[in-house]
N, C-alpha and C positions, 0 to 999 in steps of 0.2 A: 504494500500500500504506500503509496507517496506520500509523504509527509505534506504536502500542502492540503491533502484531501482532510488531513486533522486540523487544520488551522479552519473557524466557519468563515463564513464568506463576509459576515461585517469586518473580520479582521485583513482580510486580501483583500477586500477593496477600499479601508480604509486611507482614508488621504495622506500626503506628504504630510498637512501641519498634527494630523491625530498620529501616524510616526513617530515623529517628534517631541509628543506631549510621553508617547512611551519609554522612547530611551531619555526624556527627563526625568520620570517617576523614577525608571532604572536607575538613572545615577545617583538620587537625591537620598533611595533608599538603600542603596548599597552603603552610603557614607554613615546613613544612619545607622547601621545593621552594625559600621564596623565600631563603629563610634559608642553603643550602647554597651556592647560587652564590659570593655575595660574602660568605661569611663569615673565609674563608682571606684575600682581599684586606683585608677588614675588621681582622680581627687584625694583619695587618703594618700595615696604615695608624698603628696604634695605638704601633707598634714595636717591636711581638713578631720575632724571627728567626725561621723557619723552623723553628728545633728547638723552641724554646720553643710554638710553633704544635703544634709535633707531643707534645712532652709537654700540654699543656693540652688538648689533645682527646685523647688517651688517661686524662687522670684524669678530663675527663667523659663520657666515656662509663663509666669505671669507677663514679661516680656515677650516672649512670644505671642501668646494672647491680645495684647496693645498692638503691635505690629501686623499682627493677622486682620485686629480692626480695622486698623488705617487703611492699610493694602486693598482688603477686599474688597471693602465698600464704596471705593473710587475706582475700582478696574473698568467697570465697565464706562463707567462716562469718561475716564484719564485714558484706558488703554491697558486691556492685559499685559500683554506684552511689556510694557511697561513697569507692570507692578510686580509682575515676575523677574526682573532682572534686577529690580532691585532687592528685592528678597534672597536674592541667591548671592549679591555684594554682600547685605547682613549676613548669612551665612558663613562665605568666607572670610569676614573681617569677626566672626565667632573664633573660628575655629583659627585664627593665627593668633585670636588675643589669648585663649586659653591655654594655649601652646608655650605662651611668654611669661605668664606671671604666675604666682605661687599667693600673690595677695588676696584675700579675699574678698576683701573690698573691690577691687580691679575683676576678680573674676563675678562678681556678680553684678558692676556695669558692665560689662563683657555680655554675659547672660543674658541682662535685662535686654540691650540694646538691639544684640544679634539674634542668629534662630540657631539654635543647640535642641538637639533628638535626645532626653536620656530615655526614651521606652522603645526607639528602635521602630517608630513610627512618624505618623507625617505632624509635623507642628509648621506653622508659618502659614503664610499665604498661602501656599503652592496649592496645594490638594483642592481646594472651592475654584481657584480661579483655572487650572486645570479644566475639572470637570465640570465648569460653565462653559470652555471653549470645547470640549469633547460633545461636548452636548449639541454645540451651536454646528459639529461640522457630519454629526450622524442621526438615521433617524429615531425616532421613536421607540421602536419595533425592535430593534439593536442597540439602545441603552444599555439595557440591564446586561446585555453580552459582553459587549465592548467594555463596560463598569467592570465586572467579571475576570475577565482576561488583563485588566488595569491594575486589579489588585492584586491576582495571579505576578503579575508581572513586580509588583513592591515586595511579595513577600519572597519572592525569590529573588531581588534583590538584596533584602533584609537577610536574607537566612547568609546569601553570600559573602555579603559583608559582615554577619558577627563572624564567620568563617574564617577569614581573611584575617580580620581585626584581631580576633583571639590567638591565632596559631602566629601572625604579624609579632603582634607581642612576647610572645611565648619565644621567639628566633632571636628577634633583639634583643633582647634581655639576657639570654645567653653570652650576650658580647660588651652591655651597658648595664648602667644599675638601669633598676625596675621602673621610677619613674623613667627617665626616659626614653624606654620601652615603647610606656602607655604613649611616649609623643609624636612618635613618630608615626601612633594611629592618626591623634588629634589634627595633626599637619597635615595628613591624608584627607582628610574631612573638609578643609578650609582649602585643598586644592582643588576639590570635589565640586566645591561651592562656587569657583572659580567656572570652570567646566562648566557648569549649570548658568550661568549667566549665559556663554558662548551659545549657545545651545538652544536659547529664549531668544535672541538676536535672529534665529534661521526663520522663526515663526512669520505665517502672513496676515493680511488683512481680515482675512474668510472666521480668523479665531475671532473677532472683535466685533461689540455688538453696532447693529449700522446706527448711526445718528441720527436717522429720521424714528427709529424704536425707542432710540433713547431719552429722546424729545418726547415722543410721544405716550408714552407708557406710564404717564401720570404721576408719577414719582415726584416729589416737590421737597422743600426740606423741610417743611412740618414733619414729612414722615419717616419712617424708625431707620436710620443709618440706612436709606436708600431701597426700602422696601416697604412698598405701599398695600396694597391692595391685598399680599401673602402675609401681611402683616401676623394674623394670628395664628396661621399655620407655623409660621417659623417661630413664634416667641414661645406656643405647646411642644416642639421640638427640640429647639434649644434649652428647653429645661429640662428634659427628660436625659439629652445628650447627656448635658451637665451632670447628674444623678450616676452615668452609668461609665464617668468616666472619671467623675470622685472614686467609685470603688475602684475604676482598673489602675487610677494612679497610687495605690496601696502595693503594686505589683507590678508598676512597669519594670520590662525586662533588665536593667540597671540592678533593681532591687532583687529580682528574680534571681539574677546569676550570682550575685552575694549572696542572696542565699543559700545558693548549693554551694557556695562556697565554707560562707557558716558553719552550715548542718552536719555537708559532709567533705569540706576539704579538697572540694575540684577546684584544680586550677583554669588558670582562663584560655590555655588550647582546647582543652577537654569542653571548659563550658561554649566554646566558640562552634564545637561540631556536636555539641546536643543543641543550640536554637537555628543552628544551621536545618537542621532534621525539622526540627519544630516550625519554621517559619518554611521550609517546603511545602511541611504538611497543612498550615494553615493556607497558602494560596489555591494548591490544588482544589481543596476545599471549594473555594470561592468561584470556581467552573461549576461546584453540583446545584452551587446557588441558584445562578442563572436559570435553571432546568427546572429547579424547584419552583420557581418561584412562578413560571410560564405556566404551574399547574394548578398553585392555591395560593399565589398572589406575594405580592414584594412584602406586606404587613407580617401575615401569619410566617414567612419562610424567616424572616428577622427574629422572630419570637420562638418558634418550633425548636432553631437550632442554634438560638443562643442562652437560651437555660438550660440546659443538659452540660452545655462546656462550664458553667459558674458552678452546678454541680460537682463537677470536675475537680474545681478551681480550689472548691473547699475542701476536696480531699486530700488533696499533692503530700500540704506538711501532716497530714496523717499516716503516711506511709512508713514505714517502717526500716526502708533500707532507700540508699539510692538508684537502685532497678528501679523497684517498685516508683518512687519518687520521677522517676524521669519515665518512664511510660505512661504514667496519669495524665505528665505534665505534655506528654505526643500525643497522647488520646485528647486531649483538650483542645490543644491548637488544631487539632484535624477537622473540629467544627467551630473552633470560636471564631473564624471570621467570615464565617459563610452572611452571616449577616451585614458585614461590610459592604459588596459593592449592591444590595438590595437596597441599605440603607440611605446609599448616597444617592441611586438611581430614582427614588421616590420623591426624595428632598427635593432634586431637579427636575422630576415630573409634577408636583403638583402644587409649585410656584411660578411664574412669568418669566415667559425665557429672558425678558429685558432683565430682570430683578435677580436673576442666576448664582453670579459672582457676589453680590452683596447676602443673600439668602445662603449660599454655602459657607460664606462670610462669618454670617454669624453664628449661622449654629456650630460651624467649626472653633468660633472663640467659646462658642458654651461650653464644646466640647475640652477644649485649652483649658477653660475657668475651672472645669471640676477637677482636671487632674493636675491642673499646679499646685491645687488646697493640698493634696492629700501627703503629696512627699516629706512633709514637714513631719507629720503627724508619724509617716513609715519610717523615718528619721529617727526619730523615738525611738519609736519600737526599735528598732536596729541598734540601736546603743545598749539593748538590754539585752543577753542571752534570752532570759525565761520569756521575754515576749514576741521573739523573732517570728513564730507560725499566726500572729495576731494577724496580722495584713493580709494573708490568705483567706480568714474567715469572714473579716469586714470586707474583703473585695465581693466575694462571690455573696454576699447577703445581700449585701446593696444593688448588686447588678441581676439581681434574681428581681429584685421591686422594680426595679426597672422594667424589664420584660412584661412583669403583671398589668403593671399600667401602661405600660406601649399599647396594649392590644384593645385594653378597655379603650385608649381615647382616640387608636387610629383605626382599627378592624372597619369599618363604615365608611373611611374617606378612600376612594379608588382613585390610582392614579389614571390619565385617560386611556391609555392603552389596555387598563381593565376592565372600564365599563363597558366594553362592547357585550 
């Protein structure tokens, strides 16, 4: 069988600029992938404590959240393209400042200013204004596909780069001390960033919304940072966002890989080819989405198969050895993100294609909001042995009420390609 016969046809006929928006995600998440392993190690190398680790990645993510607002919610009227290559300067002027100073005061303007991944996921602009111009260049019908295959495509970036990033580390450090090991990821990441601007430059007109839409689409500045009319569809989302991403920031993968460090004393090549596996198996995932979802809908497929993985989630530090420990932690990521590109494909179905970039906008800051809270708190807990498995049970309890009330308040709203 020929391999293009496995690729479906929204991805072979996809255009040059939706191309483009893929080897971005690629790059953006490879750097994050490598960058989330060793970056918790990295910080303490430097002589951050634990708490101090956990407030400095809750004020950057809180930076990144400000940044995401700004970005998003003028893309469409300033110019995607635009707001994306400036996001990706912040990026790389992250990643050479963290690389340079050991203060913490310096690393948390750094932080605040720039866009820094510690969960090995999308923070920043990118990911809304992305997939308001993916949106603007495919139809309908091939959303949820193309979404699918998008996120496919991040988390095998993700898994590559903790890969890289971890076993990276693990080679240098055989020949430097440990810190800078870790640095010679971080510098990786800030050239990465570099790359990803060039990259946003190739982009054409077709991503950007026309002028006469944008005029026209009633938007005024009475209304909520550039979304008018979705107004209360995005404000019921973005809180729910927020809710479910409070829990997962108890466990972004930063924290995750200290933990089995913790627990059970893997070093960071070891942990680099367990989220390597982990983040394979979460994208694959994200292809049965698409399929799923073409059968009992974007809503129910978001809910079905993301309370069984918090399930999951609460079992991990239950386990009793680290086998057991790390095949919960693969059985979980095989479904936790099958709700991802459902989730983002809905967001952008049943708001104004004009209103896109500022709607993915925000509910991706809600999403930013909840989980820059919680590092502080997982901060904590991580200073203390007897409470280290705490953030595994407050993640997945939280992200289980999320699911409950997702369904209560969206099960009824269809996107248009499902009321037929």
């Amino acid at each position: 069988m020929s391999l293009t016969l496995l690729i479906p046809a929204s991805l072979r006929t996809l255009p040059k600029d939706g191309v483009l928006l893929f080897v971005s995600r690629f790059t953006r998440l490879f750097a994050y992938g490598a960058l989330s392993v060793i970056l918790m190690f990295y910080l303490v190398s430097l002589g951050l404590s634990e708490t101090q680790v956990g407030l400095l990645l809750t004020l950057t993510l809180a930076g990144d959240m400000a940044i995401s607002l700004l970005l998003t919610t003028r893309a469409d009227r300033i110019g995607r393209r635009r707001m994306l290559i400036v996001g990706a300067i912040l990026m790389a002027g992250a990643g050479l400042a963290f690389a340079s100073t050991k203060n913490l005061v310096f690393l948390i303007i750094a932080g605040t200013i720039g866009v820094i991944s510690p969960s090995g996921h999308e923070v920043g602009p990118f990911l809304s204004i992305e997939q308001a111009a993916l949106s603007h260049v495919v139809s309908a019908r091939s959303r949820t596909e193309v979404f699918a295959w998008y996120t496919l495509t991040g988390s095998l970036a993700t898994a590559l780069g903790a890969l890289c990033g971890g076993t990276a580390a693990g080679i240098v450090q055989k020949i430097w001390l440990s810190s800078n090991s870790y640095r010679v990821v971080v510098l990786l990441y800030a050239v990465l960033g570099l790359a990803l601007a060039l990259l946003f430059t190739r982009l054409s007109f077709s991503t950007e919304v026309e002028p006469s839409a944008a005029r026209g689409s009633g938007v005024s500045t009475r209304d909520f940072l550039g979304v008018g009319r979705s107004r209360s569809i995005v404000l019921k989302l973005s809180s729910l966002f927020a809710l479910d991403s409070f829990g997962g920031g108890f466990v972004v993968q930063s924290f995750a890989a200290y933990w089995f460090y913790l627990r059970f004393g893997v070093a960071p090549a070891k942990l680099g080819l367990i989220f390597f596996w982990a983040n394979v198996l979460a994208g694959i995932s994200a292809l049965l989405a698409s399929r799923l979802a073409m059968r009992i809908g974007l809503v129910r497929t978001m809910v079905v198969t993301h309370l069984p993985s918090n399930v999951l989630l609460i079992l991990v530090p239950l386990m009793p050895n680290l086998t057991l420990a790390v095949l919960v932690l693969l059985m979980r990521f095989s479904i936790s993100q099958m709700d991802v590109p459902t989730r983002q494909s809905y967001t952008m179905a049943v708001v104004r294609p004009e209103e896109r970039s500022a709607a993915g906008g925000i509910t991706g800051v809600a999403r930013t909001a909840g989980a820059a809270i919680s590092p502080i708190f997982a901060g904590f807990l991580f200073s203390r042995p007897a409470l280290i498995d705490v953030p595994f049970f407050i993640a997945g309890t939280l992200k289980i009420a999320y699911d409950l009330v997702l369904y209560r308040e969206f099960a009824a709203i269809r996107p248009p390609e499902e009321a037929d």
